[in-house]
N, C-alpha and C positions, 0 to 999 in steps of 0.2 A: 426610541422604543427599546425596552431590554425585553433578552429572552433568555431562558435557561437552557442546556444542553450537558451534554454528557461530554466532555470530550475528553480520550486518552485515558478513561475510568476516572477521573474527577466532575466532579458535579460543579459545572460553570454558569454564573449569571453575567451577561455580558451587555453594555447598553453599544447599540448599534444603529446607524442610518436603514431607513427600510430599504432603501435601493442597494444596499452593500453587498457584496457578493461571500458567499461562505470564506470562497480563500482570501478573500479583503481580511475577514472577521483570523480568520484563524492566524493569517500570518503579522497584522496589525495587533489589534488589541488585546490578543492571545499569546503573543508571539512567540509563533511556529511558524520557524521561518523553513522547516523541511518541506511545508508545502509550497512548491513553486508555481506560479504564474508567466505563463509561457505565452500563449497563444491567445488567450480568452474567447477560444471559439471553441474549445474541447477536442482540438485537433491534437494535441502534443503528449497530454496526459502527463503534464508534469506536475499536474494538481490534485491527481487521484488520491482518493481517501477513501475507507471505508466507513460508510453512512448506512447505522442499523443493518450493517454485518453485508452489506451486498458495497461492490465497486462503484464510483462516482467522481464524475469532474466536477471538482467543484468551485471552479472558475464559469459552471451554467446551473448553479444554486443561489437562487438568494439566499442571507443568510438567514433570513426568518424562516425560510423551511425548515431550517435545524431544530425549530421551537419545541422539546425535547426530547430528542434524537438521541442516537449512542455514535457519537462522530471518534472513527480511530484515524492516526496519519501516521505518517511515518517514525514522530519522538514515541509513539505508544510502546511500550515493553511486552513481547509477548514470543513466546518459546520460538512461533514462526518465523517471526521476523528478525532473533536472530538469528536463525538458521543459513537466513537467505542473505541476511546481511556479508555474513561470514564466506558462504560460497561466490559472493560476489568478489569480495576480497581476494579468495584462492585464486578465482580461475582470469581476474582481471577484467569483472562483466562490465567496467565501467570506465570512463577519462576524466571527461571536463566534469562527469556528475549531475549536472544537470535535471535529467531525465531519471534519476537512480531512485530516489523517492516513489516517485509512478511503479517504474519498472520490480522495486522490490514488496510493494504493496499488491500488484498484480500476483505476483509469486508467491505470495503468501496467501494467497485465497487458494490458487494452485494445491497448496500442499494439505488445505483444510478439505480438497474433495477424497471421499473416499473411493478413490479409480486409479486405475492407471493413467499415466498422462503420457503422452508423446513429446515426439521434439517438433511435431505439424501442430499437435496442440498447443506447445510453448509458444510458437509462432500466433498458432491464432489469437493465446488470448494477450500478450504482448502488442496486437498489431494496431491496439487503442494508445499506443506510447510511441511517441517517435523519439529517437536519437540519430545526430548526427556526427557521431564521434567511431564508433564501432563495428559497423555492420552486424551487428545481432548476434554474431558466432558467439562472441562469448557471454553474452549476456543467455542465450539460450542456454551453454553449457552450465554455467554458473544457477541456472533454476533447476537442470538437470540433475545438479550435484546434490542441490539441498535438496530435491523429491529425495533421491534416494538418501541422502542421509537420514532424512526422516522418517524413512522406512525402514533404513536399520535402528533408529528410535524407538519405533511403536513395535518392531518386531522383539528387539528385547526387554521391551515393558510386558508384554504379551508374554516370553518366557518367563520373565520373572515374578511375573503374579502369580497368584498359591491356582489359581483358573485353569493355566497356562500350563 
């Protein structure tokens, strides 16, 4: 069966087994291999994507549900995710890597809410990602970094429009 899909802002026709799982499709005949398969019970979240702009493991997608979807993963380009990528890098949120994909895809949705966020909220919404390399400190700090860098972002966008 082929179906069409959106992924990473390219418009993809893909032929696929029906029983195939999204992260089969993506990291097989896509290959994106930033999407990991860990677990395949959606315990590990090292398969998280954004699928039509909300979070999802998609190692518990067939991949004909993507039949045309706006699928983002980790190779997608977008201002967030380098923010987060970068604050990863500073503060050391990461080892074996693994897990960093999930973890930086979560953090990026983070920084698209308009709120303030916590370090209890870091936690909570990270708590769909397991790693076993780090104990979270820095992985918390490192999404800490990028919120606020991206608030000093939007806050001198904000002064420097004629608005503003």
């Amino acid at each position: 069966m082929r179906i069409a899909m959106k992924v990473n802002g390219v418009a993809r026709d893909v032929e696929i087994d029906e029983r195939m799982l999204l992260a089969e499709v993506l990291r097989g005949p896509l290959g994106l291999k930033g999407t990991r398969i860990g677990c395949l019970t959606g315990d590990c979240g090292a398969c998280t994507i954004l699928f039509n702009g909300e979070l999802r493991k998609s190692c518990l997608m067939l991949a004909q549900a993507a039949r045309d979807a706006d699928v983002q993963t980790i190779e997608h380009c977008s201002t967030e995710i380098d923010v987060v990528r970068e604050a990863f890098v500073e503060a050391h949120g990461f080892q074996c890597g693994f897990c960093t994909s999930g973890m930086i895809l979560v953090a990026a949705e983070l920084l698209n809410r308009d709120q303030e966020v916590s370090a209890a909220d870091i936690r909570q919404a990270i708590s769909g990602n397991l790693c076993r390399c780090t104990g979270y400190d820095n992985i918390v700090v490192s999404i800490q970094n990028a919120l606020a860098r991206n608030s000093d972002q939007r806050n001198k966008m904000s002064q420097d429009s004629p608005a503003g």
